[in-house]
C-alpha positions as CSV (number, residue, x, y, z in Angstrom):
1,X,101.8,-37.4,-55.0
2,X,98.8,-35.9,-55.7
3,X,96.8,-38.6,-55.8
4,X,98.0,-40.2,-53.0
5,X,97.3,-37.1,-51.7
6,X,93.2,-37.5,-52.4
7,X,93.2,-40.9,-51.7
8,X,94.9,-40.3,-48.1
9,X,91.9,-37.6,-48.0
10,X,89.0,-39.8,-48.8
11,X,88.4,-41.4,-45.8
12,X,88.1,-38.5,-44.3
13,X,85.5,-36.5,-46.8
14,X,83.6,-40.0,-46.4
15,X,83.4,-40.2,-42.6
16,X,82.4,-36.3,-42.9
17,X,79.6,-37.6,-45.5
18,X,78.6,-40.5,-43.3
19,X,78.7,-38.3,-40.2
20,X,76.7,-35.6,-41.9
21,X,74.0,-38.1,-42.6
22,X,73.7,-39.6,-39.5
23,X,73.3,-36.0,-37.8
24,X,70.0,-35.8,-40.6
25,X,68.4,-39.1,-40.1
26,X,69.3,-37.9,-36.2
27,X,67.1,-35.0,-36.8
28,X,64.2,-36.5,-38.9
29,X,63.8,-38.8,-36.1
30,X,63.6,-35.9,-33.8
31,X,61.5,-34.3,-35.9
32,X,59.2,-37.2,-36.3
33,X,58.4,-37.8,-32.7
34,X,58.0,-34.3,-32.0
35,X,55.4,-34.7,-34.6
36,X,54.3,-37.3,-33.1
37,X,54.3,-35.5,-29.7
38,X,52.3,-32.9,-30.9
39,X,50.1,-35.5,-32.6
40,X,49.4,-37.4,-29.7
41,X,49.1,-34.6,-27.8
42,X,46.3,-33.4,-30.0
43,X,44.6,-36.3,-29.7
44,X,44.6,-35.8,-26.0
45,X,43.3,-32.6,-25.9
46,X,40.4,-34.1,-28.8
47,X,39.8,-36.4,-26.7
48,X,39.5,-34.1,-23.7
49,X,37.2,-32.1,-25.8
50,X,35.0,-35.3,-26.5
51,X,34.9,-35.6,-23.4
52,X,33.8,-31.9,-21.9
53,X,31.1,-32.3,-24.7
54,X,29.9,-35.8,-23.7
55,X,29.8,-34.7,-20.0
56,X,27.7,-31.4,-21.8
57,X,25.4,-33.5,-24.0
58,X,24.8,-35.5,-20.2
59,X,24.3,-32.6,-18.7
60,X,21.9,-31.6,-20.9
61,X,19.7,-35.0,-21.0
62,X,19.8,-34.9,-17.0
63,X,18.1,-31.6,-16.7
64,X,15.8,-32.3,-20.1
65,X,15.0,-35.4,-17.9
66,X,14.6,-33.4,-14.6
67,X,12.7,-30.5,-16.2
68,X,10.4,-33.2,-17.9
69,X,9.6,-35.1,-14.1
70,X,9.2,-31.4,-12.5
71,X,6.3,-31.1,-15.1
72,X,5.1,-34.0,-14.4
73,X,4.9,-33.5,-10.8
74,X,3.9,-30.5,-11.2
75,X,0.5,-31.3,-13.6
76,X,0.6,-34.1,-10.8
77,X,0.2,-31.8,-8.3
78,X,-2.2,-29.2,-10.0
79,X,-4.7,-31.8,-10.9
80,X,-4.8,-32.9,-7.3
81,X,-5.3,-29.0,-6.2
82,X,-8.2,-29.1,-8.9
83,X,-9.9,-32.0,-7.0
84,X,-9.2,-30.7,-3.3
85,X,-10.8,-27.5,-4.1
86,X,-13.6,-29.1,-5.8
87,X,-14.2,-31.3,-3.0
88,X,-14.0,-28.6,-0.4
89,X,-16.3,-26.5,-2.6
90,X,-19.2,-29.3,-2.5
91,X,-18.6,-29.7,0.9
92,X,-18.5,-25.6,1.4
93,X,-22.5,-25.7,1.7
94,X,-22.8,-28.1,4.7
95,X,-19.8,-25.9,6.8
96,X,-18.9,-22.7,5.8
97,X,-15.5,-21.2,6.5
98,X,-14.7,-18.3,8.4
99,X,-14.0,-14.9,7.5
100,X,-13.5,-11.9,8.3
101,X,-15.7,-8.3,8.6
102,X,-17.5,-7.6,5.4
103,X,-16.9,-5.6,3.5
104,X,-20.5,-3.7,3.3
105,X,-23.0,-3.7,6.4
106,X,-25.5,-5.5,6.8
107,X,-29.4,-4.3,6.9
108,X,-31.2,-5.2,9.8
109,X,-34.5,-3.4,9.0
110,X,-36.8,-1.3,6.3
111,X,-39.5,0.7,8.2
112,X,-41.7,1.8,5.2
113,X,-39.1,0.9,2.4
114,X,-36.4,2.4,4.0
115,X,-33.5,0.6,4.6
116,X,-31.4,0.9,7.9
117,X,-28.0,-1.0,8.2
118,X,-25.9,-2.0,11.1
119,X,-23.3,0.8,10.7
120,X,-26.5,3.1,10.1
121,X,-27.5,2.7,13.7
122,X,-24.3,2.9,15.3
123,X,-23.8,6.7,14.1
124,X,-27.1,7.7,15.0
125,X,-26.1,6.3,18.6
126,X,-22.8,8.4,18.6
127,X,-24.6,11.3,17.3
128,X,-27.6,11.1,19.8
129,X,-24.5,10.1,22.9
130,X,-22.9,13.4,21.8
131,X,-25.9,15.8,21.4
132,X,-27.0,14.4,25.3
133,X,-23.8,14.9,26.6
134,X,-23.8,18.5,25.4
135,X,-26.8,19.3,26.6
136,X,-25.9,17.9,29.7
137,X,-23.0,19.6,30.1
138,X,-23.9,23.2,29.0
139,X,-27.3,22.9,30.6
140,X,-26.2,24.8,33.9
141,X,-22.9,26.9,32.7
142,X,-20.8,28.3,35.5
143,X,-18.4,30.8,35.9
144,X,-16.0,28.3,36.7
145,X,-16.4,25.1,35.4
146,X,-16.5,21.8,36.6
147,X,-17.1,18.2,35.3
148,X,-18.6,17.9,31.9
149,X,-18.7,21.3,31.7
150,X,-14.9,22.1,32.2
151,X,-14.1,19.0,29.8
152,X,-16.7,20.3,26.9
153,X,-15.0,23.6,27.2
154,X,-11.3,22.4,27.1
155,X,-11.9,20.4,24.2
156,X,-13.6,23.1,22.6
157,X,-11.0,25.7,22.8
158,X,-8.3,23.6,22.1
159,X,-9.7,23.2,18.8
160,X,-10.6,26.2,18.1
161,X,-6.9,27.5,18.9
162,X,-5.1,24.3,17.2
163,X,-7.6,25.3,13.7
164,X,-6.3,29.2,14.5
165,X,-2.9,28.6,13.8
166,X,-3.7,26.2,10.6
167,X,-6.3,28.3,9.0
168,X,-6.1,31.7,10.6
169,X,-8.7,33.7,12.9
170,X,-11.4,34.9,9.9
171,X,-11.4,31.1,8.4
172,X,-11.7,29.6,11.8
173,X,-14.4,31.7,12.6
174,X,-16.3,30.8,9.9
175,X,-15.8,27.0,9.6
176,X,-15.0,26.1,13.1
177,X,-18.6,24.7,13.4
178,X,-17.9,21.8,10.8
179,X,-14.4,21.1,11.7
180,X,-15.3,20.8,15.7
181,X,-18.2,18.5,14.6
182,X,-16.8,16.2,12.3
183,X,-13.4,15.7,14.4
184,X,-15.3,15.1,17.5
185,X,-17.6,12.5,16.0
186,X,-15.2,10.6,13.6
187,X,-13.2,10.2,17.2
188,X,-16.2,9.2,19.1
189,X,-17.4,6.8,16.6
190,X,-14.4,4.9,15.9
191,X,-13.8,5.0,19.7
192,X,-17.9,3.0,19.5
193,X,-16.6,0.5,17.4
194,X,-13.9,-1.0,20.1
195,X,-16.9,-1.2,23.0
196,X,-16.9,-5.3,23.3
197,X,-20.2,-6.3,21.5
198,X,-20.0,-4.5,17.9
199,X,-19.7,-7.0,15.5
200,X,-19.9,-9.9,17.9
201,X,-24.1,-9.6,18.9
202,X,-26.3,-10.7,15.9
203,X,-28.0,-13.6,14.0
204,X,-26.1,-16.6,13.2
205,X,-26.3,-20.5,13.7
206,X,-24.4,-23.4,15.2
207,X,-21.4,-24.6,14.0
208,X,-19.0,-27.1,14.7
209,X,-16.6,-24.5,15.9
210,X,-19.1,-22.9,18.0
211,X,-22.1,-19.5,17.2
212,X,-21.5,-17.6,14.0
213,X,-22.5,-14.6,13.6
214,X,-23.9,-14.2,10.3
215,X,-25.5,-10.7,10.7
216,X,-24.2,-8.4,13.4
217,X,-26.4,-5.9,15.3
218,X,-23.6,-2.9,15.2
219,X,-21.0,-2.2,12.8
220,X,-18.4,0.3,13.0
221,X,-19.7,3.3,11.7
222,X,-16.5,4.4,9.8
223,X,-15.9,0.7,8.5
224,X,-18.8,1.8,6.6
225,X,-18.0,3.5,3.2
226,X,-21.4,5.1,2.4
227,X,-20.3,7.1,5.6
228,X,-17.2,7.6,4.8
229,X,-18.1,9.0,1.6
230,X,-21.1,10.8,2.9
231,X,-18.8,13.1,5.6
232,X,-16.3,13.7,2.6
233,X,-19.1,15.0,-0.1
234,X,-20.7,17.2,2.5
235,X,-17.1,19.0,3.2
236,X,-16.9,19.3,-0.9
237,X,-20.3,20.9,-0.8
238,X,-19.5,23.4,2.0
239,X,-15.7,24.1,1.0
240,X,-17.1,25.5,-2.6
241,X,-19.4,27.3,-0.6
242,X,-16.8,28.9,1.8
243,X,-14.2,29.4,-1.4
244,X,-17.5,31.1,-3.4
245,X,-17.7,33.4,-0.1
246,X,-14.3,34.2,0.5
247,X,-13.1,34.6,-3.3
248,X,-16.0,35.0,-5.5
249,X,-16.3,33.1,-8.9
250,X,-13.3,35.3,-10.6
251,X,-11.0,34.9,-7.7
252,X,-11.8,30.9,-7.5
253,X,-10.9,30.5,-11.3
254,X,-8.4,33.0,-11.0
255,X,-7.1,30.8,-8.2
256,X,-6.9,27.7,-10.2
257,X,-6.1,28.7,-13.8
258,X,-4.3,32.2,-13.6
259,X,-0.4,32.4,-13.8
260,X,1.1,33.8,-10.7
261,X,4.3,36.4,-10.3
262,X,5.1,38.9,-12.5
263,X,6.1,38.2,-16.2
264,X,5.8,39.8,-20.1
265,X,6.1,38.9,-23.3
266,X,6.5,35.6,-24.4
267,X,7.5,34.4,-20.5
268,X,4.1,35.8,-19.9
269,X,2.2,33.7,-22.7
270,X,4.0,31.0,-21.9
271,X,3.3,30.8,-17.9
272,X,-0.5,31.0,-18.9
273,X,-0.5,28.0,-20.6
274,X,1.4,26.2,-18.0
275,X,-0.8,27.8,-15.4
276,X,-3.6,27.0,-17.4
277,X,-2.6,23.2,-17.4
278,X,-1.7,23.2,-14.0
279,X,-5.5,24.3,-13.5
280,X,-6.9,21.4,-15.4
281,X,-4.9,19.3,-12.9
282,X,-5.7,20.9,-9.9
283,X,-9.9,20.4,-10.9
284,X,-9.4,16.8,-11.2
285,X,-7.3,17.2,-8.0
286,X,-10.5,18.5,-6.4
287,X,-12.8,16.1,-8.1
288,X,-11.2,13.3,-6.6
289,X,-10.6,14.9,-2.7
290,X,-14.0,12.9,-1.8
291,X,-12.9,9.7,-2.8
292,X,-9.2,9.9,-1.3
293,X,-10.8,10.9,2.1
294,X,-13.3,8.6,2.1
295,X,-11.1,5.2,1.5
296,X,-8.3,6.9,3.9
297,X,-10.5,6.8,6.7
298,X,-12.5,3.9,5.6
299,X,-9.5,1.5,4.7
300,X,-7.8,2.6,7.9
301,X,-10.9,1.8,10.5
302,X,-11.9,-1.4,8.5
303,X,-8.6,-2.8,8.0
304,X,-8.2,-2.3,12.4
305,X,-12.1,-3.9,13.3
306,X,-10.8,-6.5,10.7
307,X,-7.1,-7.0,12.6
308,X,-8.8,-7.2,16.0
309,X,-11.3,-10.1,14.9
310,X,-8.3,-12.1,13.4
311,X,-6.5,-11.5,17.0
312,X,-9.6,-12.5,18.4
313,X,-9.4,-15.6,17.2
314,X,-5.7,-16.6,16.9
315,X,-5.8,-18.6,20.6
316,X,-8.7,-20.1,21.3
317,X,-9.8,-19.7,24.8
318,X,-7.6,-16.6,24.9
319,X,-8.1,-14.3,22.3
320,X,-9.4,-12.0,24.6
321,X,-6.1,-11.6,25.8
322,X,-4.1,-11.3,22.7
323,X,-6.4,-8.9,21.3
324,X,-5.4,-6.3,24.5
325,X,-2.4,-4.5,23.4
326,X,-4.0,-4.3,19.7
327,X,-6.9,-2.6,21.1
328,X,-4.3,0.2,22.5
329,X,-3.0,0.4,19.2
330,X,-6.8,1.2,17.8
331,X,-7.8,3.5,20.3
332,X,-4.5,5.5,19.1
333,X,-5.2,5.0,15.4
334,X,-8.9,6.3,16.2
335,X,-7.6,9.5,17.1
336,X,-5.3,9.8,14.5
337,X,-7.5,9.1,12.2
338,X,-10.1,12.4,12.9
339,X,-7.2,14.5,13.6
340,X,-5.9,13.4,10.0
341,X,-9.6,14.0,8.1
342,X,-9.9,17.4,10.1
343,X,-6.3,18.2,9.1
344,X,-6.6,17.7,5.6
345,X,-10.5,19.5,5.2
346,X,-8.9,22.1,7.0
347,X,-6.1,22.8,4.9
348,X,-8.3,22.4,1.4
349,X,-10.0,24.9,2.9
350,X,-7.3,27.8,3.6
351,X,-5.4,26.7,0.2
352,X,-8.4,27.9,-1.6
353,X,-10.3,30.3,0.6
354,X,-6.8,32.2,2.3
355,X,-6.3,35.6,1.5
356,X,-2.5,37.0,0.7
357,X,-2.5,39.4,3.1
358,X,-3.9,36.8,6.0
359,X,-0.9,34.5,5.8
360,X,1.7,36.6,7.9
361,X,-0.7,37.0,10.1
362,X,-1.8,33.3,10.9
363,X,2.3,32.8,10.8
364,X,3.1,35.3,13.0
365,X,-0.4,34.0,15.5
């Protein structure tokens, strides 16, 4: 019975066995084509990657290939600049291009080895207009004035009281002369150089665009730096004679190299060296006052004779016209420009030559 038993229960254990292998070559093949899933789809993504890197590598040649015409074009276009401007430069002798003011004037005569320039005779013309009119107008002085006389004397005091407030009463008194002077005729002379006919009367020749003037008669004197230059050292000269006057030689160097407030100890050693260095600043400072007001009035009056002529000729036929609102704009800029170079000699002056006690007193003025 007991065999018939395990016989009746073979089939069974066999068709589990058979069953149970089936279920594994079942699962290989799964496993082998999700391996081959994954296989193929790593071939895709290779592939995608072969092809990112092939569209790189093209990438690459195109702008090796576009970097490599640019050159070319480029050398291309530079040799062809090279020949333009040699050819324009051999035929720059027969006509000569136009340009603007120069930069220095122009000499127009040398009475026994002395040279005169254009902007040379322009100041002595606004110097000589403004000694005439003075004598004209203080040459019968009334009790109540009238014409020349009442203008001279307005202008005159409203300096004097404008300065008073800056610089106080004792400085004014003393350097009101010089400040008058050189704010009156650095207005009146770059006021000269917008009178129609400076810079445009001269020696020139025929072109085919018409006269050039190739040396003008007048010249701005303020688009002149040797004038410039010369106002600015002749303020150096007298403000070291006012600050002499006013503070002697101690109180000058005391001015520039001594430490200031009230300190001991080390804070006291220590402030004169920093005062001391703050000196050696403040002389080169001083040094180079000539120069800064020199090119700030020279660059400012060149650069607007120099805007004008390039107005001038922007329309032909009617530069006139176009240059109209810009010589408003110069006539302001003249005035600006004395009231700024009086300014600033006028306040070198008090920042050296001011007493302590005299500053309440110009404040409270």
């Amino acid at each position: 019975m007991a065999s018939v038993q395990c016989y009746e229960g073979w089939p069974m254990a066999t068709k589990t066995y058979v069953s149970g292998i089936g279920q594994v070559r079942k699962s290989r093949v799964e496993v082998w084509s999700s391996d081959r899933r994954v296989f193929l789809l790593g071939l895709k993504l290779l592939g995608f990657k072969l092809l990112a890197l092939k569209a790189i590598v093209l990438r690459l040649l195109a702008l090796c290939i576009f970097m490599g015409l640019t050159a070319g074009s480029f050398l291309a276009a530079t040799a062809a600049a090279q020949t333009t401007s040699a050819q324009e430069s051999a035929t720059a002798t027969t006509e000569p291009q136009e340009h603007g003011l120069s930069a220095k004037p122009v000499e127009i005569a040398r009475p026994f080895n002395f040279p005169i320039t254009n902007s040379m005779l322009v100041s002595w013309m606004v110097a000589l207009g403004l000694i005439v009119f003075a004598q004209l107008a203080t040459r019968e002085m009334k009790q109540v004035p009238r014409g020349a006389q009442n203008f001279l004397e307005w202008l005159v005091d409203a300096l004097y009281k404008f300065l008073v407030g800056i610089i106080g009463a004792h400085l004014a008194e003393r350097t009101f002369w010089f400040f008058a002077s050189i704010f009156i005729f650095v207005l009146f002379s770059n006021w000269f150089g917008l009178i129609p006919g400076i810079g445009s009367l001269g020696w020139g020749h025929q072109t085919a665009h018409g006269f050039r003037i190739d040396q003008p008669l007048f010249r701005g004197a303020n688009a002149d730096v040797n004038m410039t230059l010369a106002m600015a050292l002749v303020f150096f000269a007298a403000w070291i004679v006012w600050a002499l006057r006013e503070v002697g030689i101690r109180g000058f160097l005391r001015e520039l190299f001594a430490p200031k407030g009230e300190s001991e100890g080390v804070l006291r050693l220590l402030l004169v060296v920093v005062f001391f260095a703050a000196g050696c600043l403040e002389v080169v400072s001083i040094l180079f006052r000539p120069i800064s007001l020199s090119f700030r009035l020279y660059g400012n009056i060149f650069a607007g004779e120099n805007l004008l002529e390039a107005m001038s000729k922007l329309v032909p036929g009617f530069g006139w016209l176009v240059a109209i609102p810009f010589y408003f704009l110069e006539l302001v800029m003249g005035l600006v420009q004395a009231m700024v170079f009086m300014l600033l000699t006028a306040v070198f002056t008090m920042l050296m030559c001011q007493h302590e006690t005299e500053a309440p007193l110009a404040a409270h003025d």
